[in-house]
N, C-alpha and C positions, 0 to 999 in steps of 0.2 A: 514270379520274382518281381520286385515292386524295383523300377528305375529312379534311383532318387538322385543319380546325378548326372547333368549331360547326355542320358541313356543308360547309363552303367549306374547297377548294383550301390555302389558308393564312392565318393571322394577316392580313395587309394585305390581301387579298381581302374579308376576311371584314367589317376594320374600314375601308375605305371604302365599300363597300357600306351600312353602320350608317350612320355617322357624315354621309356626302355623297351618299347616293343614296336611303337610304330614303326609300321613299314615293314616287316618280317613276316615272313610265311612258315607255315609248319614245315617246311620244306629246310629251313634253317635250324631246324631241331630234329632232324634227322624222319619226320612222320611223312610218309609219300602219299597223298590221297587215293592213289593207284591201286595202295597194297590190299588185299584180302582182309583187315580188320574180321575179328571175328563178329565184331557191331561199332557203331559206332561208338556207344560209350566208351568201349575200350579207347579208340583214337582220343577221345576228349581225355580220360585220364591219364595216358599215356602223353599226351600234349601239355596237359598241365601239370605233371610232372618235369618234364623237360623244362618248360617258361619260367618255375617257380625257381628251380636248381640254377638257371641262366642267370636269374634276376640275384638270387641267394649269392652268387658267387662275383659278382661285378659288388655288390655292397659288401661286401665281406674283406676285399681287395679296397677298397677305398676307405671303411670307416674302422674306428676301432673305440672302447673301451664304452661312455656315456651314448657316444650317436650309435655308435653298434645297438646300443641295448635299444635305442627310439629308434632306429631304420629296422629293425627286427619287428617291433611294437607297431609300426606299421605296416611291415609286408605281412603280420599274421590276419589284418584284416581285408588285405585281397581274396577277393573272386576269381582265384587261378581256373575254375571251369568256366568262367565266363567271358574270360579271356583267351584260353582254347575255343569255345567255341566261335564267338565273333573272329576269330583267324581261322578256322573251318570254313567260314559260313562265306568270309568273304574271298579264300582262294577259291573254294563252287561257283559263286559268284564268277569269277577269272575266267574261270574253265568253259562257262557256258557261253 
């Protein structure tokens, strides 16, 4: 996967990651790194599920009608797995 911005994927990856997730652990989305995961992928999509619905739901509670439709236009081109993962990678990080 090619980093084309900051390290991250792209612009909208990069800046909701900043702006609505900095500082959070999967641990705030209910994912324990502890648990038995059947693999890991399962946690990465199980985590980017959670991140995407967190994020979906703060902008949905804040904007309505023309920006609804451009804050939509732009969360569809986040990198919700690569956002779980860089919060995977960095709670390991933590732990070790």
């Amino acid at each position: 996967m090619s980093k084309g911005y900051n390290g991250w994927s792209n612009y909208e990856t990069w800046r909701i990651n900043l702006e609505m997730l900095d500082g959070m652990t999967p641990e705030d989305f209910g994912i324990d790194l502890s648990d038995d995961f059947a693999n890991e992928t399962h946690m990465v999509e199980a985590l980017s599920e959670a991140v995407e619905g967190h994020v979906g739901y703060i902008i949905e509670e804040q904007a309505e009608g023309f920006a609804l439709d451009l804050a939509n236009s732009f969360l569809a081109r986040v990198d919700w797995a690569e956002i779980a993962e860089h919060m995977i990678e960095d709670a390991i990080a933590e732990l070790v």
